[in-house]
C-alpha positions in Angstrom: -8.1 -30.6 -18.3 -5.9 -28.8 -15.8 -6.3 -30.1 -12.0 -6.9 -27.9 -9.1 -3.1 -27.2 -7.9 -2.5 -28.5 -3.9 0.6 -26.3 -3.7 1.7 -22.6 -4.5 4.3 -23.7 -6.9 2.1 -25.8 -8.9 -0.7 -23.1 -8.9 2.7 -20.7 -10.7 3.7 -22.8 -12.7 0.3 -23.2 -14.1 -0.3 -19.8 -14.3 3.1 -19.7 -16.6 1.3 -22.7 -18.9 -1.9 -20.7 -19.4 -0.2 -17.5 -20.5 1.5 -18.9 -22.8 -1.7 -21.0 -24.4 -3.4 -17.2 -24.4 -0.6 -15.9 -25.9 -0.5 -18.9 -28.4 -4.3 -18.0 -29.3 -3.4 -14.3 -29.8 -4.6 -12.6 -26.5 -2.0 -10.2 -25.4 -4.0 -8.0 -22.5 -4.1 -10.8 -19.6 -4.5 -11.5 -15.7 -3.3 -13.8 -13.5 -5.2 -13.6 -9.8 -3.6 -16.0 -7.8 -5.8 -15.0 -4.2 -4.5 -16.4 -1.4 -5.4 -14.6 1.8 -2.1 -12.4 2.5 0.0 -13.8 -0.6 2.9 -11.6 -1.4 3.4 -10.9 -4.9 6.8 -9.8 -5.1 7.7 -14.1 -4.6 5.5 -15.3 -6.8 6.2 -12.8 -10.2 9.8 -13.7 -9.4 8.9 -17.8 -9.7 6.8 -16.6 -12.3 9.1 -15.0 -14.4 12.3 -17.4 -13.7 9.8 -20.1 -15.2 9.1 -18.3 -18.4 12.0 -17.9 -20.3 10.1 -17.6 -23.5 9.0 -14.4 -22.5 12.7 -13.4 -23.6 15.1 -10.8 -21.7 14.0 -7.5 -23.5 10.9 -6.7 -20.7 9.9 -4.5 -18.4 8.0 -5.7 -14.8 6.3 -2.2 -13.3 6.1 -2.4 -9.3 3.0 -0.1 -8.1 5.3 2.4 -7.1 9.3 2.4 -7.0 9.8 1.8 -3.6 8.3 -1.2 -4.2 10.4 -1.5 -7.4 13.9 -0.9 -5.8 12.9 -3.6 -2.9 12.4 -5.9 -6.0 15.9 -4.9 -7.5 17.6 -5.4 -4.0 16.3 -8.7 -3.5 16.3 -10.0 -6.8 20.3 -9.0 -7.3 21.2 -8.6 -11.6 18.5 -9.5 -13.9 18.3 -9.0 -17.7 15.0 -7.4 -17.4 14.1 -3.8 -16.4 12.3 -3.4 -13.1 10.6 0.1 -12.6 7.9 1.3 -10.6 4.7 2.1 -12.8 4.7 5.7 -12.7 8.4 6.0 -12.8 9.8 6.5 -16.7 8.9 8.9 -19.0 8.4 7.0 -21.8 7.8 3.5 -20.4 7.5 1.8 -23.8 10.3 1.5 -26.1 10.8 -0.1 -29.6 12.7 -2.5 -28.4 10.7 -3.8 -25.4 9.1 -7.5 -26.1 7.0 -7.6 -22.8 5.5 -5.9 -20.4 4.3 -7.2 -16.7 2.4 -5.3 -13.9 2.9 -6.7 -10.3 -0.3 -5.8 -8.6 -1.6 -2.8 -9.9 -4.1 -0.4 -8.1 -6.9 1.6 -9.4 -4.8 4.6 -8.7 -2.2 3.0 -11.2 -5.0 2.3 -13.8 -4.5 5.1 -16.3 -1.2 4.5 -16.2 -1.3 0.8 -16.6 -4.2 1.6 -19.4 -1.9 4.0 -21.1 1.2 1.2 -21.3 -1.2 -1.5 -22.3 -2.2 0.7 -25.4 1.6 1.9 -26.3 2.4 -1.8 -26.3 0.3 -2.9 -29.3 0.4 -6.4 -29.7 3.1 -6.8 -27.6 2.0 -9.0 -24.3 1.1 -7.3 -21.3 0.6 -9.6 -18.0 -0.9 -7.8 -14.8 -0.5 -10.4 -11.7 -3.0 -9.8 -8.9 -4.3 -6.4 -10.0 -6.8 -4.5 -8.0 -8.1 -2.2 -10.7 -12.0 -2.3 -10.3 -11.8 0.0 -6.8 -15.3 1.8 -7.1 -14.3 4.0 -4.8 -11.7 5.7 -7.5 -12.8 4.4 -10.8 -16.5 5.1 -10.0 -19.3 3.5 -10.4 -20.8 6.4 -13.2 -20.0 7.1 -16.8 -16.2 7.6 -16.8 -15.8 4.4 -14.8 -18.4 2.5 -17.2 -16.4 3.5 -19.9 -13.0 2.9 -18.4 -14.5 -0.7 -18.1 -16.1 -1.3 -21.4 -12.7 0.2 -22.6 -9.9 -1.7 -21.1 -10.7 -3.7 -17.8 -13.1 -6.1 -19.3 -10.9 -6.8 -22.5 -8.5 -8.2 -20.0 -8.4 -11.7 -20.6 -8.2 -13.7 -17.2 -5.7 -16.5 -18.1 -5.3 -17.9 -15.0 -7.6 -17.1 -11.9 -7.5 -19.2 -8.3 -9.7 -18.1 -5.4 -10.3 -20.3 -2.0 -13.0 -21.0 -0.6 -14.5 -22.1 2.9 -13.9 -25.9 1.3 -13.1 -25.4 -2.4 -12.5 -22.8 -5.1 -12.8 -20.8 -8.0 -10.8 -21.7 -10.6 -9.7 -21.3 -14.6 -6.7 -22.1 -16.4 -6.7 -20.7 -19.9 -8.3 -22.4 -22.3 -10.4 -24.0 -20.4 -13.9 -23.2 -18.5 -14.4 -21.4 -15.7 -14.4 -24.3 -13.0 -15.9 -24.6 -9.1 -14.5 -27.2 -7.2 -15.7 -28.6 -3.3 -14.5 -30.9 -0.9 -16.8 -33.1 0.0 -14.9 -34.6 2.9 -15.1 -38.4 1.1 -13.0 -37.4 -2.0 -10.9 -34.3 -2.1 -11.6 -32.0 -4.3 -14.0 -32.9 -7.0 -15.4 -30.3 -9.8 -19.0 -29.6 -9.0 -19.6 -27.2 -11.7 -18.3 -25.7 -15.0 -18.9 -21.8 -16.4 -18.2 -19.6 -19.5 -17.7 -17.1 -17.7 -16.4 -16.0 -13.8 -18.8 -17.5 -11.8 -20.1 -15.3 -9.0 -23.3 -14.2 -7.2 -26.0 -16.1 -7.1 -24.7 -18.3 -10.2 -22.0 -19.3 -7.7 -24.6 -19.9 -4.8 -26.7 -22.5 -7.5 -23.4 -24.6 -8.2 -22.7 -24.9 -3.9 -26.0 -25.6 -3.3 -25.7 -29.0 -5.0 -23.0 -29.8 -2.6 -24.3 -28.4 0.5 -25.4 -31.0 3.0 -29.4 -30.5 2.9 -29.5 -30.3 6.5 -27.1 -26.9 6.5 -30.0 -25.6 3.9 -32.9 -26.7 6.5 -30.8 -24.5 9.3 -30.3 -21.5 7.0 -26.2 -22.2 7.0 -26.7 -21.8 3.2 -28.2 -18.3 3.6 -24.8 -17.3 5.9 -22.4 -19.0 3.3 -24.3 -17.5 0.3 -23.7 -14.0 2.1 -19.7 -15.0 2.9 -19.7 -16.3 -1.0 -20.8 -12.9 -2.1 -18.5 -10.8 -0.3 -15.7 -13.3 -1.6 -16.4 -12.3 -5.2 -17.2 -9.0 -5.4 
């Protein structure tokens, strides 16, 4: 079973492990959300990446935009990969492309990501931090029902970290979803195992077996049950 990761690196180079036991399994369409407060992405898809060399040299890593891109080609100097802002090629798939990677996609990016996903076959395609599920542009109605039932729920979350308050949410492909809690006496201990993301008031039934029952006799519960729930949405 893979631990909870006390550093940044070792949460990457995790990340890098569970890809590849998706891609072993035959999922091609997968996430990574690595969700630190304030983590820039640009770092870690560049540790990512320099610690996958199995993905191969003939890739492609789409930027949200190319500004974004070009600050990525700046930085990183010569690399045998193409780096290209998402909306930024014509034909962004070619026959000879291997890979494809999305470094925090938007919901304004979504067709587009959706459309590159589909062009690529069976070829992998790894979105890091996307924000995709934006109600606000995908909707909350039919087209953005269908948009999920058609592509953003087929992703396969390979690799998922989110803090909390005193522990977090956590998966590495193929294992369970996992919640974990400092309990002050022993750090970090797994308090609870899911098939699935666990979130709402699924997530509220695994803290409350932590919890101290004199927070739950002072209402604290009720407060981090709220904080919980705008955490996960």
């Amino acid at each position: 079973m893979t631990t909870l990761p006390d550093t940044l690196e070792m949460a990457i180079a995790q990340s890098v492990e569970a890809t590849k036991a998706a891609l072993a399994a035959g999922r091609t369409q997968l996430q990574i959300e690595i969700l630190f407060p304030e983590l820039k992405p640009m770092p870690v898809v560049q540790q990512y990446l320099d610690l996958f060399p199995e993905l191969g040299t003939q890739f492609k890593v789409f930027f949200a935009d190319a500004g974004a891109a070009a600050l990525a080609r700046r930085d990183w100097g010569e690399t045998p990969y193409t780096i290209r802002g998402v909306n930024e090629l014509l034909e962004p798939v070619q026959p000879e492309d291997e890979a494809f990677v999305f470094v925090a996609p938007t919901s304004v990016e979504v067709g587009t990501v959706e459309k590159i996903c589909g062009l690529a076959g069976d070829r992998p395609c790894i979105l890091l931090n996307p924000k995709l599920q934006d109600v606000s542009i995908v909707g909350i109605g039919y087209a953005g029902r269908q948009l999920r039932e058609r592509f953003l729920d087929l992703l396969e979350t390979c690799y998922y970290l989110r803090p909390l308050e005193k522990g977090a949410v956590f998966r590495a492909y193929p294992s369970a979803w996992q919640v974990w809690w400092d309990n002050d006496d022993v750090a970090y201990q797994l308090v609870g195992e899911e098939e699935s993301r666990p979130v709402g008031d699924r997530l509220d039934r695994i803290l409350a077996k932590v919890l101290p029952a004199q927070a739950q006799k002072k209402g604290i519960l009720q407060e981090m049950q709220q904080m919980i729930r705008a955490l996960t949405q």
